[in-house]
TORBAGU-698983 format. One record per residue (C-alpha): y, z, x; residue in three letters. Coordinates in steps of 0.05 Angstrom, whole numbers. Layout:
// TORBAGU-698983
[[Y; Z; X]; 'ALA'];
...
//
This chain:
// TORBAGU-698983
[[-739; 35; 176]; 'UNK'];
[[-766; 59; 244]; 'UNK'];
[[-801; 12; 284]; 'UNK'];
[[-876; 18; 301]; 'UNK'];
[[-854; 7; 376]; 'UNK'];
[[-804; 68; 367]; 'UNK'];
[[-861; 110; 341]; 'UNK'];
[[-903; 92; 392]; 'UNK'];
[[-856; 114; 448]; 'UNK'];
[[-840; 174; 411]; 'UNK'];
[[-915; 188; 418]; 'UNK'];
[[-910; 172; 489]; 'UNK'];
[[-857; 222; 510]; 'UNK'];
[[-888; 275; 461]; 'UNK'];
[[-927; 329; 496]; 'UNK'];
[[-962; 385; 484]; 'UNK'];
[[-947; 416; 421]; 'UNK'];
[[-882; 369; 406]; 'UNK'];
[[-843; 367; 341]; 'UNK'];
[[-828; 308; 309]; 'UNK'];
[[-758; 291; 266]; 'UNK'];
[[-726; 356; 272]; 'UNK'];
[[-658; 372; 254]; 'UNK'];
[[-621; 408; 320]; 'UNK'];
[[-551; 427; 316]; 'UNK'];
[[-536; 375; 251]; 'UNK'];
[[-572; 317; 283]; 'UNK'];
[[-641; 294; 278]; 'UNK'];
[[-679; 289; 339]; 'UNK'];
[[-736; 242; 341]; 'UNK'];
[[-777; 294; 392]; 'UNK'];
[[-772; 362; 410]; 'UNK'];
[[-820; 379; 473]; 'UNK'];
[[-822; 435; 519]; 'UNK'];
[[-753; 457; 495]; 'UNK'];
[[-727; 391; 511]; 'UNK'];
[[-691; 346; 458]; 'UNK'];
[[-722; 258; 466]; 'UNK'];
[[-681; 208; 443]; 'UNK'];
[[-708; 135; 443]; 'UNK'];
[[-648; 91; 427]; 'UNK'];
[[-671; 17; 424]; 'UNK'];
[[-599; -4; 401]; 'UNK'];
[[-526; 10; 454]; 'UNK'];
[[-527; 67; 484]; 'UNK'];
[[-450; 80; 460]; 'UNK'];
[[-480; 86; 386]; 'UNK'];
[[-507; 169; 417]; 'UNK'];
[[-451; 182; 455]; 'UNK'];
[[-418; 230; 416]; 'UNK'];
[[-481; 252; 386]; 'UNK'];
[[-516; 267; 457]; 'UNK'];
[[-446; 298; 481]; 'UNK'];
[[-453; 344; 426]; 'UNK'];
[[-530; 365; 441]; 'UNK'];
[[-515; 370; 520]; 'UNK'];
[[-474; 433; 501]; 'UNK'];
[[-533; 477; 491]; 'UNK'];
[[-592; 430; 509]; 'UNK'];
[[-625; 393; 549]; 'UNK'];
[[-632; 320; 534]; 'UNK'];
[[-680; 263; 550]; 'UNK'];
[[-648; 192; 531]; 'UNK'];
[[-707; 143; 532]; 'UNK'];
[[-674; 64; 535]; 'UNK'];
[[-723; 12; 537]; 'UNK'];
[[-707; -61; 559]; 'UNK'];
[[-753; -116; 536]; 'UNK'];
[[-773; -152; 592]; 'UNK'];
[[-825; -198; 555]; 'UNK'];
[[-825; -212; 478]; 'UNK'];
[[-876; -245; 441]; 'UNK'];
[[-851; -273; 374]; 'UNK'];
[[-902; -278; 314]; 'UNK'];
[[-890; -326; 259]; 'UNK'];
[[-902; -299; 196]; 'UNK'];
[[-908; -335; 131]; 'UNK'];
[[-874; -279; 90]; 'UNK'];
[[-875; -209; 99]; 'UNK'];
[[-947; -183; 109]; 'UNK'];
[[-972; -255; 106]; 'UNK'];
[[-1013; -288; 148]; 'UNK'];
[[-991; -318; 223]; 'UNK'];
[[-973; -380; 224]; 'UNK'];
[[-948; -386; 302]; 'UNK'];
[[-936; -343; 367]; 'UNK'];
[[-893; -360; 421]; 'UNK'];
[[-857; -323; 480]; 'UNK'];
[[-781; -311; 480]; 'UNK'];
[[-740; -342; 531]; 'UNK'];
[[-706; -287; 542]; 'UNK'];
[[-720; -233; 588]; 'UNK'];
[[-685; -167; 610]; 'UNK'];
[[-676; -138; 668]; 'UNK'];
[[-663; -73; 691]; 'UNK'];
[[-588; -81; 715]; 'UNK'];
[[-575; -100; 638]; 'UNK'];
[[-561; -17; 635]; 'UNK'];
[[-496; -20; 659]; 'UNK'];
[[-475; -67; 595]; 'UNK'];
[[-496; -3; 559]; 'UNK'];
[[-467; 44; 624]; 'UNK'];
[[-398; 18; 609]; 'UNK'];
[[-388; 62; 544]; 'UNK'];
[[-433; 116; 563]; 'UNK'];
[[-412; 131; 631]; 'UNK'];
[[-365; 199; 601]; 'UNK'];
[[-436; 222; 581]; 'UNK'];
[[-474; 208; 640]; 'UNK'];
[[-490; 241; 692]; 'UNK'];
[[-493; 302; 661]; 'UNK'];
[[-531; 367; 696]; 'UNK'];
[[-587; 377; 627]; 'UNK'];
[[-584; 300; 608]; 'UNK'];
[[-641; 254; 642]; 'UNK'];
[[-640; 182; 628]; 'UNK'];
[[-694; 143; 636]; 'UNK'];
[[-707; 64; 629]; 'UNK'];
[[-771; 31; 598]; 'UNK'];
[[-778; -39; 617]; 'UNK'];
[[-825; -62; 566]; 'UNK'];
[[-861; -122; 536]; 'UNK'];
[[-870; -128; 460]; 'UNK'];
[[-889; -164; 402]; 'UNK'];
[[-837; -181; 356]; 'UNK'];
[[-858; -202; 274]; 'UNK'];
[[-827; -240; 234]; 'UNK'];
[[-824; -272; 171]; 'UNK'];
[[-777; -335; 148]; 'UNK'];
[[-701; -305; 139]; 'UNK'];
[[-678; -372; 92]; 'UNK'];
[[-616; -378; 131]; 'UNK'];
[[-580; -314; 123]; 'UNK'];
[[-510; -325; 154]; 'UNK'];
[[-484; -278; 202]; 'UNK'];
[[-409; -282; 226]; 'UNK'];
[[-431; -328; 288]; 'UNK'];
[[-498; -354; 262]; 'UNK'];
[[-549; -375; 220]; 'UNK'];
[[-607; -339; 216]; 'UNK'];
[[-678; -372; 201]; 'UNK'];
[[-721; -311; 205]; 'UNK'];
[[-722; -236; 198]; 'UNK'];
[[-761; -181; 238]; 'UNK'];
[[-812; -142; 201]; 'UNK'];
[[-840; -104; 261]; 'UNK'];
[[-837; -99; 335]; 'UNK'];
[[-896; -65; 368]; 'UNK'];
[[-900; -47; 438]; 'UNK'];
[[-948; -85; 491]; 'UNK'];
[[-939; -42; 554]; 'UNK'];
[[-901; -7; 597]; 'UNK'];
[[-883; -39; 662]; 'UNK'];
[[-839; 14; 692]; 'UNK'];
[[-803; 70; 680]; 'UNK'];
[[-735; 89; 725]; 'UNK'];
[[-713; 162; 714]; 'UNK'];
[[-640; 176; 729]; 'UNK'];
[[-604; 240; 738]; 'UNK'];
[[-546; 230; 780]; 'UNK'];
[[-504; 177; 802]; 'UNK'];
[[-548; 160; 860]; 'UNK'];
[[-603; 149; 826]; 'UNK'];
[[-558; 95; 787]; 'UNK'];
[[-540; 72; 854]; 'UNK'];
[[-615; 56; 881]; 'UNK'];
[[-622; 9; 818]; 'UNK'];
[[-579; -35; 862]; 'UNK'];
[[-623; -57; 914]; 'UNK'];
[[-583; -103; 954]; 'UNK'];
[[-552; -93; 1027]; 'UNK'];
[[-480; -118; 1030]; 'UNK'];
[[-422; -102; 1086]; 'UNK'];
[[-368; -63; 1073]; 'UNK'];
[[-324; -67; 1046]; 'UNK'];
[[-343; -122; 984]; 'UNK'];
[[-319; -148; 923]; 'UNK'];
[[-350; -171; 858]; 'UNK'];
[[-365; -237; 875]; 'UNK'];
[[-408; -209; 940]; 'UNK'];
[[-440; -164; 890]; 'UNK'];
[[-458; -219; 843]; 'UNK'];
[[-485; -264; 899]; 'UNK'];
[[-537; -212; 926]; 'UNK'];
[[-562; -195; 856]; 'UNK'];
[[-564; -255; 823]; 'UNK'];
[[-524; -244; 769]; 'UNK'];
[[-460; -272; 734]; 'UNK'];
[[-401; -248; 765]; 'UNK'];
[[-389; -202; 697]; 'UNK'];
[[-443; -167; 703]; 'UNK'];
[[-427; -142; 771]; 'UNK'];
[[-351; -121; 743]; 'UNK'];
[[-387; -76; 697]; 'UNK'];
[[-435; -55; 753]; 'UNK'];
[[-365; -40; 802]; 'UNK'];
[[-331; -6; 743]; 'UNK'];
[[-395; 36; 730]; 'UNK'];
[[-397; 60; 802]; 'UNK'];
[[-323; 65; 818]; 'UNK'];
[[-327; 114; 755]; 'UNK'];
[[-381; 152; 773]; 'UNK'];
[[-347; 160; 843]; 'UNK'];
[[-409; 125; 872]; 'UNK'];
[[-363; 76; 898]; 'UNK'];
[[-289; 70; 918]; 'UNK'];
[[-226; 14; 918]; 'UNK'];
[[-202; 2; 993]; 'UNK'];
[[-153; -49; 980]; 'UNK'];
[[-153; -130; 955]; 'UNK'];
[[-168; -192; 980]; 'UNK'];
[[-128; -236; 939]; 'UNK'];
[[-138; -220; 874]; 'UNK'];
[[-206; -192; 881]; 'UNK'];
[[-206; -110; 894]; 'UNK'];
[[-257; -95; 954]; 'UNK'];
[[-306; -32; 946]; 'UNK'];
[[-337; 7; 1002]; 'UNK'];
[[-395; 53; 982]; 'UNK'];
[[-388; 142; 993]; 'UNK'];
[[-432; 184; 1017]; 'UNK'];
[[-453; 211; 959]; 'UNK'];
[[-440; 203; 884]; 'UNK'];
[[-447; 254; 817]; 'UNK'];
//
């Protein structure tokens, strides 16, 4: 069932004289504008991957991936019912959470006809009392009936691997490892593996050699 924050971004990235839902090449597209094919994909990125390598054959694509920064969760007493709470999620996204999703989509992008661009959002979330449906790691309490979107705080449009590269905004000397990485960002170390493995793929970056265990990067010219 499609979200009323995925219409709403739909209606967003429509323009003049857009189509809506329209079947391309055996796929459904949720916008056609300006001869250009929009995809909004809320969930992983790797879910499109084959699907958007298919379209980029003959088309040029627009991959919209929002990241909730803020969400505001509404209590529900059943679906449709009246509120009962409101409170703000503890979690928050940031905008190096793309290269999670980068990892399994970097054979797609970058891509000459394929934009991608990143929505950091805020949104209201609705739900309504779940009555402990088990998941494999998890109980649930609660299930979503709606999310609906707040605003947009910013939007990052990236065409090449340097534009990936400038989501990075930390000065480190070269050559570096992970852990450096990590350190300037403020992340786990993980996350900047992903970000290194990301890079070194998209030839944005390149090994030089190891320091211990630990492989050490140094940054080219130019990438994709």
């Amino acid at each position: 069932m499609e979200t009323t924050l995925h219409r709403e971004l739909k209606t967003l990235y429509a323009g003049k004289d857009a189509r809506f839902e329209v079947a391309v090449d055996g796929f459904r597209i949720d916008v056609v504008s300006r001869g250009r094919l929009v995809e909004i994909q809320h969930g992983p990125l790797a879910a499109i991957r084959r699907k958007v390598e298919r379209l980029l054959e003959g088309h040029r694509v627009l991959v919209v991936k929002p990241i909730v920064v803020h969400k505001r969760l509404v209590k529900q007493s059943a679906p449709g019912g009246r509120v009962t709470g409101a409170r703000m999620s503890p979690k928050r996204g940031r905008l190096v959470d793309l290269f999670n999703e980068l990892v399994h989509f970097g054979r797609v992008f970058p891509h000459p006809r394929l934009t991608l661009e990143v929505a950091l959002v805020d949104v209201e979330e609705w739900r309504f009392p779940g009555h402990g449906r088990r998941h494999r790691w998890r109980m649930d309490d609660h299930q979503v009936e709606d999310q609906r979107l707040i605003k947009v705080r910013e939007v990052h449009r990236l065409r090449t691997a340097n534009d990936l590269r400038r989501l990075v905004p930390c000065s480190l000397a070269q050559p570096f490892h992970t852990g450096q990485l990590a350190e300037s960002l403020g992340v786990p170390r993980w996350v900047a593996q992903r970000i290194a493995y990301c890079f070194r793929n998209m030839g944005v970056v390149r090994p030089v050699g190891k320091e211990g265990n630990a492989w050490m990067y140094e940054w080219l010219a130019s990438g994709g």
